[in-house]
SEPA-362880 format. One line per 3 residues: number of its first residue (from 1); for each residue x, y, z of N, C-alpha, C. Coordinates in steps of 0.2 Angstrom, whole numbers. Example, Ala and Ser with C-alpha at 12.3 -4.5 7.8 and 13.67 -1.06 7.14 Angstrom:
# residues 2
1> 66/-28/39/62/-22/39/66/-16/39 ~ 64/-11/35/68/-5/36/64/0/39
This chain:
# residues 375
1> 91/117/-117/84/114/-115/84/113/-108 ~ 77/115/-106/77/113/-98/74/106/-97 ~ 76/104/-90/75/98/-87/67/96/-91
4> 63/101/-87/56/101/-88/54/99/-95 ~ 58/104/-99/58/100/-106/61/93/-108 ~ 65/93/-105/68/85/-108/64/79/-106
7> 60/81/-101/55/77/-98/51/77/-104 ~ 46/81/-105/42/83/-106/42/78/-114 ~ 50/78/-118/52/77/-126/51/67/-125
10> 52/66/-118/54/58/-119/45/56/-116 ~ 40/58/-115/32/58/-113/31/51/-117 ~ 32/50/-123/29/47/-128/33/40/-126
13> 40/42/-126/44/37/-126/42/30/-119 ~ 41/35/-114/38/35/-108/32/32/-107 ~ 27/33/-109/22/31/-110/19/24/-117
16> 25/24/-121/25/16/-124/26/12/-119 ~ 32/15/-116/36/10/-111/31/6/-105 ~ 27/11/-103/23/12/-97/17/5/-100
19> 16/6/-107/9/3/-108/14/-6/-109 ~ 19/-9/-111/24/-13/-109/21/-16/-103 ~ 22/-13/-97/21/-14/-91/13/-15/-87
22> 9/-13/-91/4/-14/-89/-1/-18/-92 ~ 1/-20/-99/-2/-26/-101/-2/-31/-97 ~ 2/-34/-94/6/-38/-91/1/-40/-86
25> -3/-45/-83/-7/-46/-77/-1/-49/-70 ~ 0/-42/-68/6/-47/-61/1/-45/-52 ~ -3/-49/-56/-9/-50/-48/-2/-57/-47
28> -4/-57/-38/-3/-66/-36/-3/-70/-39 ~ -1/-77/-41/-1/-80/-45/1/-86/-41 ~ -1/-93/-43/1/-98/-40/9/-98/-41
31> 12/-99/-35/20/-101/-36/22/-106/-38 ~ 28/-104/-42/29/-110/-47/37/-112/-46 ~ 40/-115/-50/49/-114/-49/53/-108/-53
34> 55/-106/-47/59/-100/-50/55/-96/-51 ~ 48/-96/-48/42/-91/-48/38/-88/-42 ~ 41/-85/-37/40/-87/-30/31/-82/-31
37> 29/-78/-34/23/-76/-35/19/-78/-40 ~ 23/-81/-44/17/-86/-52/20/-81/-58 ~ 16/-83/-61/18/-82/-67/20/-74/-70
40> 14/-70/-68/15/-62/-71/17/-60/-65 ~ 21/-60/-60/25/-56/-55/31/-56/-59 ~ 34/-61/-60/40/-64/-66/41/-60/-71
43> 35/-63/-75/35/-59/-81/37/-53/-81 ~ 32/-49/-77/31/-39/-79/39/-38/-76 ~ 44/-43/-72/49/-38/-68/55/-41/-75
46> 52/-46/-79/58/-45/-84/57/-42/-90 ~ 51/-39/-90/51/-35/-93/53/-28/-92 ~ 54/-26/-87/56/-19/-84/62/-19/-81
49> 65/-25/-81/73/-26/-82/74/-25/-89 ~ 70/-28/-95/72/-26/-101/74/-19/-104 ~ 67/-18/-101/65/-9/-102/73/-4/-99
52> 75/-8/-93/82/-3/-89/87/-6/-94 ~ 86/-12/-97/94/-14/-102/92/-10/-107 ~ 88/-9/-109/88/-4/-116/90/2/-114
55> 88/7/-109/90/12/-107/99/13/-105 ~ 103/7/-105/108/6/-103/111/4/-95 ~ 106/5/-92/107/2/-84/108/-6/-83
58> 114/-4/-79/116/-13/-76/109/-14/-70 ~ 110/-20/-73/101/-25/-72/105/-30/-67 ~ 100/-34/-62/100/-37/-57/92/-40/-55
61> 91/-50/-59/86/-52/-56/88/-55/-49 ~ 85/-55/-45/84/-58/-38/80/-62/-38 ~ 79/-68/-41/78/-74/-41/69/-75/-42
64> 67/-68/-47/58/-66/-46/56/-62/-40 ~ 59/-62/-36/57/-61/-29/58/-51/-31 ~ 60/-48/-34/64/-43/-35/70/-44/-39
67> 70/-35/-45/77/-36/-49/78/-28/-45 ~ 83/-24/-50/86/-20/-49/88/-17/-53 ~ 89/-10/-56/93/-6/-60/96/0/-56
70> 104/0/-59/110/3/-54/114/8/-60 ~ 114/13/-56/121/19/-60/124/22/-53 ~ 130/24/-55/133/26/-53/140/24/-47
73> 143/28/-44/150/24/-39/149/24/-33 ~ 153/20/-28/155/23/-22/151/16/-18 ~ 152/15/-11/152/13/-6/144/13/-5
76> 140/19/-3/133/21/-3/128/21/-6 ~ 122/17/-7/117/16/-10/113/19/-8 ~ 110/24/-13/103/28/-13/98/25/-15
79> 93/23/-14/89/17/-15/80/21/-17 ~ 79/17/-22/72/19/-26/67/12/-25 ~ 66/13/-20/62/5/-20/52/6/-24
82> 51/1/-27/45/2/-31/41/-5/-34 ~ 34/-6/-34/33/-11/-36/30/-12/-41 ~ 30/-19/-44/27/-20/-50/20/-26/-51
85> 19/-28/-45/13/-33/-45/8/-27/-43 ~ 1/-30/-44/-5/-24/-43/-11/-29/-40 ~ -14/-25/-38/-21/-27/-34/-25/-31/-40
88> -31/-36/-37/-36/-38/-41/-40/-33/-46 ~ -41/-32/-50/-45/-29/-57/-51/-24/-54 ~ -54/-32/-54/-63/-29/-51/-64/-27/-58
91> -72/-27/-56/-76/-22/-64/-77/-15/-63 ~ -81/-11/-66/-81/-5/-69/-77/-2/-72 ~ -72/-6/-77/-69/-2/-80/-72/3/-86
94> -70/6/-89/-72/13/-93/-67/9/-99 ~ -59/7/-98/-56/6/-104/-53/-2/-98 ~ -53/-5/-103/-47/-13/-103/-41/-10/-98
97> -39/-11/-93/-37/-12/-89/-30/-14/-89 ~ -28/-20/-95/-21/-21/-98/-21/-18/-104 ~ -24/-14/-105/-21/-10/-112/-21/-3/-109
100> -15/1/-110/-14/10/-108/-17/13/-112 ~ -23/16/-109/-27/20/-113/-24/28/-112 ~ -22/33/-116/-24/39/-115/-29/43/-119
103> -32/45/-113/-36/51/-114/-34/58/-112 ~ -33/63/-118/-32/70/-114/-26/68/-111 ~ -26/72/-105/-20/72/-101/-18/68/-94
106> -23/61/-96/-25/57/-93/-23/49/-95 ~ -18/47/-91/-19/39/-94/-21/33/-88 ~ -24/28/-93/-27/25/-89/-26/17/-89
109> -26/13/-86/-22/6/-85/-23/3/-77 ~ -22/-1/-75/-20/-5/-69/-13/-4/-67 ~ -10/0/-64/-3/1/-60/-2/7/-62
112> -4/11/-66/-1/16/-71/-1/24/-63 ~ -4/20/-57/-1/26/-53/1/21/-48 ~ 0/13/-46/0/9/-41/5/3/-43
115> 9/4/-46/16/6/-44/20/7/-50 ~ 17/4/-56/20/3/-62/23/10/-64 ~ 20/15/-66/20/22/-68/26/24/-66
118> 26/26/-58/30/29/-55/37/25/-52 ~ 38/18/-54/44/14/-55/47/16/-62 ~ 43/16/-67/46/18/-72/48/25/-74
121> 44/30/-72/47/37/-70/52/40/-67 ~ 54/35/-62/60/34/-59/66/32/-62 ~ 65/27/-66/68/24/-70/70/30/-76
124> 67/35/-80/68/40/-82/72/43/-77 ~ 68/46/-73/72/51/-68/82/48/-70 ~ 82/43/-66/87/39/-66/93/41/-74
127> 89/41/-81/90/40/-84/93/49/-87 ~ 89/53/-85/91/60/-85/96/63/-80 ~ 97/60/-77/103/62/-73/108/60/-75
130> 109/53/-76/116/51/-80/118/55/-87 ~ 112/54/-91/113/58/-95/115/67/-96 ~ 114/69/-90/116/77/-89/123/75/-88
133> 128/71/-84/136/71/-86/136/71/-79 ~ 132/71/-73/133/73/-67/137/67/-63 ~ 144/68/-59/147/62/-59/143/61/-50
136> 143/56/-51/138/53/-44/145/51/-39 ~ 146/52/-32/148/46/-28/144/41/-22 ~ 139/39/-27/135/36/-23/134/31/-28
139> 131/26/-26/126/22/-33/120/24/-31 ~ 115/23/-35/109/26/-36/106/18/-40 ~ 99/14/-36/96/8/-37/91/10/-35
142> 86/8/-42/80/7/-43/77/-1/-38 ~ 76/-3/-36/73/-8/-33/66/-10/-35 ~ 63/-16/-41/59/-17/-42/55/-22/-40
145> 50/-22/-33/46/-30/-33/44/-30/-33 ~ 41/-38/-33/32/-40/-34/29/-42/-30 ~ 29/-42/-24/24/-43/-18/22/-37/-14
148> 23/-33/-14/21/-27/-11/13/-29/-10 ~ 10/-30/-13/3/-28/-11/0/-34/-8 ~ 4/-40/-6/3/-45/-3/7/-50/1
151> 12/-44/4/17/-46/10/21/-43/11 ~ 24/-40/5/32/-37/3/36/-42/6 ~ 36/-50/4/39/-53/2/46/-54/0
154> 45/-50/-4/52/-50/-10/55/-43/-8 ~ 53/-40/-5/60/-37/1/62/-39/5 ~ 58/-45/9/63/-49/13/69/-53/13
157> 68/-57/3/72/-59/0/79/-53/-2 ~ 77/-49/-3/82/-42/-5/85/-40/3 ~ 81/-39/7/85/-39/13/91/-47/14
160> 88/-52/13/94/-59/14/99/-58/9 ~ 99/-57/3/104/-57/-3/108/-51/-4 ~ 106/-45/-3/108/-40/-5/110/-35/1
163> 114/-29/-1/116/-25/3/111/-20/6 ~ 112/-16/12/108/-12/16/107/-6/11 ~ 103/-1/11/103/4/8/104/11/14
166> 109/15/9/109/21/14/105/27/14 ~ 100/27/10/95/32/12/90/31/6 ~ 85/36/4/80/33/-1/71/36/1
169> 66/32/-6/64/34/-6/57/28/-8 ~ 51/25/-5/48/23/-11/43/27/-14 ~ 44/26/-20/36/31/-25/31/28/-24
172> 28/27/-20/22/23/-18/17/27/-10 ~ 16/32/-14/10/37/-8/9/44/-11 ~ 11/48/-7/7/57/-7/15/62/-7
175> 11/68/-11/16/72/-9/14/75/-3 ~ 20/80/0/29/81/-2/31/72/0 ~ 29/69/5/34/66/8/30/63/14
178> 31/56/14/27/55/22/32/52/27 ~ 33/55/32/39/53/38/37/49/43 ~ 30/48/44/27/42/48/22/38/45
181> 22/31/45/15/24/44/11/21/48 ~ 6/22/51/4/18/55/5/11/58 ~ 6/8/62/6/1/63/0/-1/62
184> -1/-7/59/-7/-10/58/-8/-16/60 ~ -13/-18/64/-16/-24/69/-23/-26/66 ~ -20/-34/67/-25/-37/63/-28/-42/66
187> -37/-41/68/-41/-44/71/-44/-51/70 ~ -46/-53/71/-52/-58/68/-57/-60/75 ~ -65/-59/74/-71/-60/80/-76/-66/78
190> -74/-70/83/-77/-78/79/-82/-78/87 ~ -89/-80/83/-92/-85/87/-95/-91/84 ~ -99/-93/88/-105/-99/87/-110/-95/84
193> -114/-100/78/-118/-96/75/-123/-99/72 ~ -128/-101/73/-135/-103/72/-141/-102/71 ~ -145/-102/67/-151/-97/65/-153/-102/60
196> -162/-102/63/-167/-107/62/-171/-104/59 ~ -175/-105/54/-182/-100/50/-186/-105/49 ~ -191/-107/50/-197/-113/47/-198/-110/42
199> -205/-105/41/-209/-102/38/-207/-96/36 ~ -202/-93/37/-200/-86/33/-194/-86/29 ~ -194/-80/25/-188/-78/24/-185/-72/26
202> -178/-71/27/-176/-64/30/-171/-62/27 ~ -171/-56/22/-169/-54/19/-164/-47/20 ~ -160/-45/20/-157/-37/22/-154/-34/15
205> -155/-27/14/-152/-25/9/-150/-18/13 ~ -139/-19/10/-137/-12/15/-132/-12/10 ~ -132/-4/8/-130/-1/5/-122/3/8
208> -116/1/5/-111/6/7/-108/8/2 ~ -101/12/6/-96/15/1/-90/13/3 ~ -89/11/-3/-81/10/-2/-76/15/0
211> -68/12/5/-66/16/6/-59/12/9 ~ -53/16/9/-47/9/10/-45/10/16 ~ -45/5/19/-45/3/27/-40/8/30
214> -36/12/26/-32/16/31/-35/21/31 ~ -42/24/29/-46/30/30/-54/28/28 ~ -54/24/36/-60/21/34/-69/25/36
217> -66/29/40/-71/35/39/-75/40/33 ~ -70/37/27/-73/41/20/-77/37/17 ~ -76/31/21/-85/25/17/-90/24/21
220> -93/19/20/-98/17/25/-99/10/24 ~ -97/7/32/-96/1/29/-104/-4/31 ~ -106/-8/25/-113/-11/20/-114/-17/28
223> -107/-22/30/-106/-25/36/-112/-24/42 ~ -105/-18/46/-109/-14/50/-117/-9/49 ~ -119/-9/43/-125/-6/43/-130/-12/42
226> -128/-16/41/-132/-24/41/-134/-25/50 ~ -128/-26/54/-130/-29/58/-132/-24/65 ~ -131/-16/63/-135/-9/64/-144/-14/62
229> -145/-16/57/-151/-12/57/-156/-21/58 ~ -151/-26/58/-154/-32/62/-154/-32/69 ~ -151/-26/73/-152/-29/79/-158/-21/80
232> -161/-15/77/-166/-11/76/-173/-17/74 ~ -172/-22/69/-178/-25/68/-177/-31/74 ~ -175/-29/78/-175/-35/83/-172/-43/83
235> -168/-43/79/-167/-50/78/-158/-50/81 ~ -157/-50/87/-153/-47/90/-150/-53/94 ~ -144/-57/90/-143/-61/95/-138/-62/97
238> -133/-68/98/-126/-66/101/-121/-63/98 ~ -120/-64/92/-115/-62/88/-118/-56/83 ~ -124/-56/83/-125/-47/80/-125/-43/87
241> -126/-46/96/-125/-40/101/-120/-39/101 ~ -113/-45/101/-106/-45/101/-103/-39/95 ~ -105/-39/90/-104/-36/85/-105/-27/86
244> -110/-27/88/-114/-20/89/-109/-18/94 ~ -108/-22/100/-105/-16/106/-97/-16/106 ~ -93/-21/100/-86/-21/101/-84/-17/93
247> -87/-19/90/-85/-15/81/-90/-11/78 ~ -98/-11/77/-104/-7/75/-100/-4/70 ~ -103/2/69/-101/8/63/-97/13/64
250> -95/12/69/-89/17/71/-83/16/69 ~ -79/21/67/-72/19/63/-66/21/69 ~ -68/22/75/-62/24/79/-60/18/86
253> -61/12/86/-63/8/89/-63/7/98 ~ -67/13/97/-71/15/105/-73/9/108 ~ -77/4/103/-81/-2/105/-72/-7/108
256> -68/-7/107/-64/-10/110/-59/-9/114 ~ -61/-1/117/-57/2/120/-49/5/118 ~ -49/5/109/-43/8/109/-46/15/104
259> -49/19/107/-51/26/103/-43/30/106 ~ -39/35/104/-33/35/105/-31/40/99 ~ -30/46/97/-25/50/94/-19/52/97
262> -13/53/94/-8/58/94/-7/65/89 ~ -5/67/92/-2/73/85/-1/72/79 ~ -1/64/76/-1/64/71/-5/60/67
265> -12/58/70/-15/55/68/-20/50/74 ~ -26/50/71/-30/44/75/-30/36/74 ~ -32/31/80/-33/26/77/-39/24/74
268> -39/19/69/-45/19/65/-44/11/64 ~ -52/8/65/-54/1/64/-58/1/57 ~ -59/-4/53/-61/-4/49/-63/-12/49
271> -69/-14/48/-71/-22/47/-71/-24/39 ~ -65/-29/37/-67/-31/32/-73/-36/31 ~ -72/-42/30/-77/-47/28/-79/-51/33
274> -86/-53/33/-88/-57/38/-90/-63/34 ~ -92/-67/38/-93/-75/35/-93/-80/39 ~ -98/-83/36/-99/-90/41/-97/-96/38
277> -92/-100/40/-92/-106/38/-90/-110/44 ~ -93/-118/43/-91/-124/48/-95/-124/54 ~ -101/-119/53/-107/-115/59/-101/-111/65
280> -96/-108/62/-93/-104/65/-95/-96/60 ~ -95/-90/63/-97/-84/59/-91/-80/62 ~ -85/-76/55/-80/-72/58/-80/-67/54
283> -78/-64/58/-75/-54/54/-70/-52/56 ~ -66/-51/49/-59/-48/50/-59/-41/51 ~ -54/-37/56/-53/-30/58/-46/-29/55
286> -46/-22/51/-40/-19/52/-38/-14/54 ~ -34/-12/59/-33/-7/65/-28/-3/62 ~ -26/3/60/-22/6/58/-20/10/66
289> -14/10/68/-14/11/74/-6/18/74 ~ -10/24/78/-3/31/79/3/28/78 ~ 8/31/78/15/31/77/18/30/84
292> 14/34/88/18/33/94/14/28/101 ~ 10/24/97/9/17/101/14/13/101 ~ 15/11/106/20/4/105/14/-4/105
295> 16/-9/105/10/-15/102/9/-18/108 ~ 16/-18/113/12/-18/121/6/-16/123 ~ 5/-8/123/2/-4/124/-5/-5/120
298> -5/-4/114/-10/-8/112/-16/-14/114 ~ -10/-21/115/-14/-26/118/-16/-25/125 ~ -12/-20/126/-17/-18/136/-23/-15/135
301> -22/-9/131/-28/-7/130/-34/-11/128 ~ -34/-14/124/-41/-19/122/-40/-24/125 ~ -36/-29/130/-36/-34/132/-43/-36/137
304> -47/-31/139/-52/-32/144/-58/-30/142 ~ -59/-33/132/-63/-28/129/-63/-35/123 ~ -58/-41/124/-58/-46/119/-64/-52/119
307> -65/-53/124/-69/-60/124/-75/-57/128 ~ -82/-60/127/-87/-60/134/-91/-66/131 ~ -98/-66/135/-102/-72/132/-104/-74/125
310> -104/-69/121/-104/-67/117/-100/-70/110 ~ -96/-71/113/-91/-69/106/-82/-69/107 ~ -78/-68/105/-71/-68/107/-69/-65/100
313> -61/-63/103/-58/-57/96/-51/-60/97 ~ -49/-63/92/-41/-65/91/-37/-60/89 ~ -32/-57/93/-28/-53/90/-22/-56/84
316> -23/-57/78/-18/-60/73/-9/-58/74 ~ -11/-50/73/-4/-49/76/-5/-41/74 ~ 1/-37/78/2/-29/77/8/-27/73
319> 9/-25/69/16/-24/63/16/-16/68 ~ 23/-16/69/26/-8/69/26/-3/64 ~ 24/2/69/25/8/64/30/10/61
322> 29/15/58/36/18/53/36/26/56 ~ 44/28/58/42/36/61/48/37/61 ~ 50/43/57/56/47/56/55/55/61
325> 57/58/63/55/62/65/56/70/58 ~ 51/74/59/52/78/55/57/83/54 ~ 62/84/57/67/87/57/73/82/53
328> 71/75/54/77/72/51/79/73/46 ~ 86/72/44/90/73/37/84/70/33 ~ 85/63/32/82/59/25/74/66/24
331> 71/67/28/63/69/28/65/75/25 ~ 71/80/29/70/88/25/74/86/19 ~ 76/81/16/80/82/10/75/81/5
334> 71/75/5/65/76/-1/59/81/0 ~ 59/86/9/53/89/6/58/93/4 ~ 64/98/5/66/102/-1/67/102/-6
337> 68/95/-8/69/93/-15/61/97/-18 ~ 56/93/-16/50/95/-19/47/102/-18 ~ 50/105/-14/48/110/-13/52/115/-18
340> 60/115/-19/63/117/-23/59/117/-31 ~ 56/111/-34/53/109/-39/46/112/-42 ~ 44/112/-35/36/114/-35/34/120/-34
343> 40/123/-26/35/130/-25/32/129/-20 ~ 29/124/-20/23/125/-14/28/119/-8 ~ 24/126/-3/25/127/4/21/127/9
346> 14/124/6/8/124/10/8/119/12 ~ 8/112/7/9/106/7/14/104/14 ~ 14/99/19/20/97/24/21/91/24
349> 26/87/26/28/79/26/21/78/33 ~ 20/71/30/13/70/35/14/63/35 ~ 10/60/40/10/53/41/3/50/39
352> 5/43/37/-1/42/34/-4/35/37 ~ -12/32/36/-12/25/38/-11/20/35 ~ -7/19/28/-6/15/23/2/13/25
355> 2/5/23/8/5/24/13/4/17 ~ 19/6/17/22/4/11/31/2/12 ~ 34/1/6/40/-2/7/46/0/10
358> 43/5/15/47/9/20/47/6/25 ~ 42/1/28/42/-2/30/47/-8/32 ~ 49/-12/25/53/-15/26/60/-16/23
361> 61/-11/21/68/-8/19/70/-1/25 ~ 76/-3/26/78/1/31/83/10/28 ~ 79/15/31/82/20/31/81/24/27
364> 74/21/23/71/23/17/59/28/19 ~ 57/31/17/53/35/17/49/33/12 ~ 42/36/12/37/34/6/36/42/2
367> 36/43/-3/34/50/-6/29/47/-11 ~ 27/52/-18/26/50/-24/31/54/-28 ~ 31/49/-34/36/52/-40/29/54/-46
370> 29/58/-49/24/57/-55/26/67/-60 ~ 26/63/-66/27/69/-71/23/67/-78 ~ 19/74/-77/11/74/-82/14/73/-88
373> 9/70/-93/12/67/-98/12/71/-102 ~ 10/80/-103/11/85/-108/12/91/-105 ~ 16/97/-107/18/103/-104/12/108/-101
């Protein structure tokens, strides 16, 4: 029987397991004792340590913060790091969200590709290699946590407790393989903000599209189209002129003098949420910023572009990039591996503007893991 095959025999088995896991709500959750993210970050990660004790793998909780499942010997750690907490729901769904729906050759759930899925598929992977008899000298550790999508907290806990890893992978992005992450810089534009109506009402309706802040040019953001078409009907005052000449609807932040590519990417701004409270009005910025910026460089660039009469722009702070070089060992070993697998040669390691657990784990890359649930 080929690999492909044996994969293909454990689908079902695979896909129980998966729906396990996504029942489970491990949004944020109030922290509790013994619960550093609340209740269902907890839960779903003891439950996916259960899922690896059934499969035979030596288990390892880290105090909620992250667990672990581990095969093999030796001194060096190959490292599978993967998350189990998930972003807010939202509506439009089609099927229930905590139940694993398959359709066709399609399944559908909250994690079932953002992180749940391809922690578990790992966890297989993992499971089929030992089981081929192949003697390992290395250990090989799955790394499972729950804050990824709201600090990667519980890597920081895995970095204080635990040992360094020697090389690796997280399943959380794009194929073959990405060898560089943008740094991400994060803004906040506060001014004074007052507006008096006696006799009228002022009403705006602005249509956008969504789009996620590391590729903010495939939406349109409703914000900027709002305060585009209030300073057109003339109601143009300090914080919509402020708004218009430093952020508007541009997604490469010309308005604050950091528009800027490399070879491997552009910088891109993106406005999340504006709002007014306390008669202060503010808008959060997210800057995904080249690889080969340093965060010095950065704040010179915009620093003569931050304040006028107008308005003022706090810089929150700038996280460093992630950047392997593509010749490196770790980068050519997973695109061969995938390229071994696949065939395809078209496809090349790229960088991207999202950031992932490569970030905080040392020595380790982002790729995606995923195998279709029918031959």
């Amino acid at each position: 029987m080929s690999i492909k095959e044996e994969i293909h025999g454990l689908s079902d088995e695979i896909i129980k397991n998966m729906g396990r896991l996504v029942a489970i709500d491990s949004q944020l959750g109030t922290p509790a004792e013994g619960m550093p993210f609340g209740e269902g970050p907890a839960k779903v990660l003891e439950e996916a340590l259960k899922i690896a004790d059934e499969l035979g793998f030596k288990t390892v909780n880290l105090d909620n913060y992250c667990g672990y499942a581990e095969m093999g010997e030796g001194e060096e750690i190959v490292g599978i790091a993967g998350h189990l907490d998930i972003v807010p729901v939202g509506g439009d769904w089609t099927y229930d969200p905590f139940t694993l729906t398959r359709d066709g050759d399609h399944i559908y759930g909250r994690g079932t590709t953002d992180d749940k899925g391809p922690v578990l598929e790992a966890l297989y992977a993992m499971k089929l290699i030992r089981d081929s008899g192949v003697k390992l000298n290395k250990r090989v550790r799955l790394i499972m946590g729950c804050n990824e999508e709201t600090g990667s907290k519980c890597m920081e806990h895995y970095n204080e407790v635990e040992e360094e890893l020697s090389c690796g992978f997280t399943p959380d992005a794009s194929f073959p393989c990405i060898h560089g992450e943008k740094g991400q810089m994060g803004m906040m534009v506060y001014q004074e903000y007052k507006v008096t109506e006696e006799n009228g009402e002022i009403s705006i309706y602005a249509k956008g599209v969504p789009a996620h802040a590391s590729t903010p040019t495939l939406g349109v953001n409703a914000a900027g189209v709002t305060f585009e078409c209030l300073a057109k009907a003339g109601f143009e005052d300090d914080f919509v002129k402020f708004y218009n000449e430093h952020i508007g609807t541009a997604c490469d932040g010309s308005g604050l003098g950091l528009k800027f590519a490399d070879e491997y990417g552009e910088l891109t701004l993106c406005n999340g949420i504006v709002k007014t409270e306390d008669g202060v009005i503010s808008a959060t910025i997210d800057i995904r910023v080249p690889v080969t910026l340093k965060s010095e460089e950065v704040r010179k660039m915009c620093e003569d572009r931050l304040e006028d009469e107008n308005g003022r722009i706090e810089i929150l702070g700038i996280g460093d990039s992630l950047f392997f070089p593509r010749e490196s060992p770790l980068v050519n070993a997973l695109y061969k591996a995938y390229v071994d697998v696949t065939g395809d040669t078209e496809n090349k390691p790229m960088v991207i503007g999202g950031g992932t657990y490569a970030k905080s784990l040392k020595n380790i890359i982002a790729c995606l893991l995923y195998t279709s649930p029918s031959p």
